[in-house]
C-alpha positions, 0 to 999 in steps of 0.5 A, a space after each residue: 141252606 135247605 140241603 137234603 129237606 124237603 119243602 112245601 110250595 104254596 101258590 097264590 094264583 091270581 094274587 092280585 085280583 081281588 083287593 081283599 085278598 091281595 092285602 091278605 097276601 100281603 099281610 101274611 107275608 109280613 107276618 110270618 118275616 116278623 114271627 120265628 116260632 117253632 110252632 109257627 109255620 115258617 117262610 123258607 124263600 120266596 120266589 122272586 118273579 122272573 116275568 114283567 111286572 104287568 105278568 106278575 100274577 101269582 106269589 109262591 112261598 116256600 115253607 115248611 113241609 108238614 105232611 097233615 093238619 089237626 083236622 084231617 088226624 081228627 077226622 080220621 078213624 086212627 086211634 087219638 090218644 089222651 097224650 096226643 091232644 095234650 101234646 097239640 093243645 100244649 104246642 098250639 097254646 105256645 104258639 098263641 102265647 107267641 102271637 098274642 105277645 106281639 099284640 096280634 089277634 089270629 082271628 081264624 084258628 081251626 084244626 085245618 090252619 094247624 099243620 102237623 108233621 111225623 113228629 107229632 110237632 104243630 105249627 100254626 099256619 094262615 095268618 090272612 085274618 090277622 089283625 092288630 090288638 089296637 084295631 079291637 080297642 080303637 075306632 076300628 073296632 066296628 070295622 074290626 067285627 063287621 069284616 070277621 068272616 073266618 069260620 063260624 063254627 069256631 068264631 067266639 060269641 062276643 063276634 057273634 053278639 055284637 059285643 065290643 070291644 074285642 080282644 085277645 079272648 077271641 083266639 081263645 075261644 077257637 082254641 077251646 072249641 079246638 080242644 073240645 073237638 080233640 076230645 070227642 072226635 067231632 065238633 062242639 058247635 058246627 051251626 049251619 047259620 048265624 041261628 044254628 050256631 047261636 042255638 049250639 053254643 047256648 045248648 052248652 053254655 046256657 043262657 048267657 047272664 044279663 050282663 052280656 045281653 045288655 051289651 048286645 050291639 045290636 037291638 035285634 040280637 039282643 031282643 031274639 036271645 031274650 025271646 029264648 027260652 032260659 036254659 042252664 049249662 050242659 056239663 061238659 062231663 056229659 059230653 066229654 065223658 072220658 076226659 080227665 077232669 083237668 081237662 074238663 077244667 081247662 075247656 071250661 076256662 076257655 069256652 067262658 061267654 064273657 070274654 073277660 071270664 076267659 083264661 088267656 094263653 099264659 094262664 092256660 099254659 100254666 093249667 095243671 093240665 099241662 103241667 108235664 110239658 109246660 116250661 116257662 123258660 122255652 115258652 118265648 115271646 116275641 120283641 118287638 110287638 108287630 106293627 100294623 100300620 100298613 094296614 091301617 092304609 088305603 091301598 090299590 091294586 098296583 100299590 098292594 103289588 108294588 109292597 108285596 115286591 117290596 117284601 120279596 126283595 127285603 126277604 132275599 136282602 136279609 137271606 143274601 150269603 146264608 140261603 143256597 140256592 136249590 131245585 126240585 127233585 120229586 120223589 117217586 112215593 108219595 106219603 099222602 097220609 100220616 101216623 103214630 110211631 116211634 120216632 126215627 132217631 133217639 134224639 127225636 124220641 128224647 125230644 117229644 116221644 111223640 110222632 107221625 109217621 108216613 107210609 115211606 119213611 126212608 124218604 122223609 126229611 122232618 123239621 126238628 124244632 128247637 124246643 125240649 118236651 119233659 124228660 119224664 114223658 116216658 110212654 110212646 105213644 101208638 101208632 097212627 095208622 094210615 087210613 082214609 080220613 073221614 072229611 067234614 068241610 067246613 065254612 071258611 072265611 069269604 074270599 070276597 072279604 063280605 061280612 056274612 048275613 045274619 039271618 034271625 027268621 030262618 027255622 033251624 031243624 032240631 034234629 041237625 048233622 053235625 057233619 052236614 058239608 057246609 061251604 068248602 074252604 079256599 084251596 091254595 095250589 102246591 106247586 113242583 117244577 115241570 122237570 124231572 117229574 114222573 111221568 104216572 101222575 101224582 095224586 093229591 088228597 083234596 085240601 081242607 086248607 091252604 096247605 093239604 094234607 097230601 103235599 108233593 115230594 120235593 128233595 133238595 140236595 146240595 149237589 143238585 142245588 140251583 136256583 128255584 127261579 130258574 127251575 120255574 122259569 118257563 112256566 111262570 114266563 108263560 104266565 101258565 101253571 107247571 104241570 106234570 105232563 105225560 
């Protein structure tokens, strides 16, 4: 039942093109039925198709309306308190913990896969590069790096070295380059090429010990880091010289070559850098462990159609007799940005002391998760203001599933801009029904990730509540887009 709140919909036009990216669909369906975490974006409904099934094209979801991503507030000029990278480090890490239970690897944690709402709440979101732990402990584990396209700018060494096998380290070492990137307000190894970003990361970490370069796959990897000159670790006082020093400890436990070195989800929660929010009593895991055996499967087109209809169906099976069914109704406003403020009320102050606020608030319906911060967190954070982001595209995973070309002749420039554009995410459409939208049209933000930062308006009442079918009906028995129209 989704009286009153407001929803974000994502669309998945042309679902089916590409095999690659159908199984991705498919898997990130499955997922986010299996997961129920409050810092994991969740599947509200899923639009049953209303065409035949040879026009069965696009896939629409329905999911939590997050107003912004972790990297569209760090790119941003508002102000980034201590407290905030705290806060989003810890829920971010509650989250993994989350995952890693169910023996899945993210594989594709940035700042632009992490959803954030007026509350200051995180959630994680794109789970299209998911895979299972056994993929990386099993004879999959060469097909297991060989396919990892996500982006590099955040992709652990050992995926980088050819080192096996691979674990649930690989997520933790995004998660450090995150944190460091909360710190200092850009980011810690942003490689224009296989070289570049190979350079960054031992700028900082230095010469990696001859353990992890005798367990280089690959002989020409091996030969080009022994050919480099040796070079002691950067502190990371230096870089991040007004971070608290049990932050600086926490970023080094995660930023470990040695994936065996790296501090996991669990132990990081415990750090004394977090010791303010950590509870081990709401910090759940989940059971049972996520089966990936469908995708051990090969599968065609028309058999990754027929399992994703399979899925929808389940998916409304299970909603039958709780879900009310509901329509669209834009606002006239729309709240393309987002800041700090007081919460609204005196329970969301209780909870976190922590929020976003967009530019209307009269018209905005928040999530409100289940968990509780501490108590003792006493300071209210400032405001966020909204301010035009300063945007840095980044390299995203390939859309045609084909490994990136490791290129060891290439000459990389000393002298290198970190925010250089690089190769633009994938975007993925949000979509609103053709009735009832005013007739200015709505600007958007562009994305940095399947789900944008400027998202449309939808208010779903209850004394509007029909069903979502019905409302896209036509556009989607046209095979066409709704639009907005003049």
């Amino acid at each position: 039942m989704y009286s009153g709140q407001q929803v974000a919909i994502k669309k998945i036009p042309n679902a089916f093109e590409v095999v690659t990216n159908a199984k991705r669909t498919l898997r990130e369906l499955k997922i986010l039925k299996h997961f129920k975490h409050d810092n994991i974006i969740a599947i509200k409904d899923i639009l049953q198709p209303v065409v035949p099934h040879s026009a069965f094209k696009s896939v629409y979801v329905v999911l939590d309306l997050m107003e912004s991503d972790l990297h569209q507030i760090i790119h941003s000029r508002q102000p980034l308190t201590p407290e905030h990278t705290r806060y989003f480090l810890y829920q971010l890490l509650r989250g993994l913990k989350y995952i890693h239970s169910a023996n899945v690897i993210h594989r594709d944690l940035k700042p632009s896969n992490l959803l954030v709402n007026e509350n200051c709440e995180l959630k994680i979101g794109d789970f299209g590069m998911a895979r299972g732990l056994s993929a990386a402990h099993s004879e999959e584990s060469r097909s297991f790096m060989t396919e990892y396209v996500a982006t590099r700018w955040y992709r652990a060494p050992e995926l980088m070295l050819s080192l096996y096998h691979y674990s649930l380290a690989i997520d933790l070492w995004s998660v450090g380059c995150i944190f460091g990137e909360m710190l200092g307000r850009r980011q810690m190894f942003p490689g224009k090429n296989y070289v570049h970003q190979l350079q960054l990361i031992l700028s900082v970490l230095g010469t990696p010990p001859e353990s992890i370069v005798s367990s280089i796959g690959s002989d020409r990897v091996r030969s080009y880091v022994r050919s480099l000159p040796s070079k002691a670790p950067e502190p990371l006082a230096a870089l991040y010289p007004q971070a608290e020093p049990s932050a600086l400890d926490l970023l080094a436990a995660m930023l470990q070559f040695d994936p065996r070195e790296r501090i996991s989800a669990c132990q990081a929660l415990e750090h004394p850098y977090l010791a303010k929010y950590h509870d081990p009593d709401d910090e759940p895991v989940c059971v049972p462990a996520f089966d990936f055996e469908f995708d051990r499967q090969s599968m065609g087109k028309e058999q990754i159609k027929e399992a994703i209809l399979a899925e929808i169906q389940d998916f409304h099976k299970k909603k039958q007799g709780v879900r009310k069914k509901i329509q669209f109704k834009p606002l006239h406003s729309s709240s393309a940005g987002v800041g700090c403020a007081a919460p609204q009320s005196e329970t969301a102050q209780t909870r976190t002391n922590l929020s976003f606020k967009p530019t209307d608030t009269t018209q905005t319906q928040t999530n409100v998760n289940s968990f509780q911060a501490p108590h003792h967190l006493t300071q209210i954070l400032p405001h966020l203001a909204q301010v035009s982001c300063q945007d840095v595209d980044m390299p995203s995973a390939n859309s045609d599933g084909q490994p990136e070309t490791i290129d060891l002749t290439t000459p990389t420039d000393k002298d290198t801009s970190f925010n250089e554009p690089a190769t633009n995410c994938t975007k993925e459409e949000l979509v609103v029904s053709n009735q009832m939208l005013p007739s200015h049209p709505i600007s958007q933000t562009p994305p940095t990730s399947s789900l944008p930062q400027s998202i449309p308006s939808l208010s779903l009442t209850q004394s509007q509540a029909q069903s979502l079918s019905q409302n896209l009906t036509r556009s989607l028995g046209k095979g066409g887009k709704a639009t907005t129209g003049e």
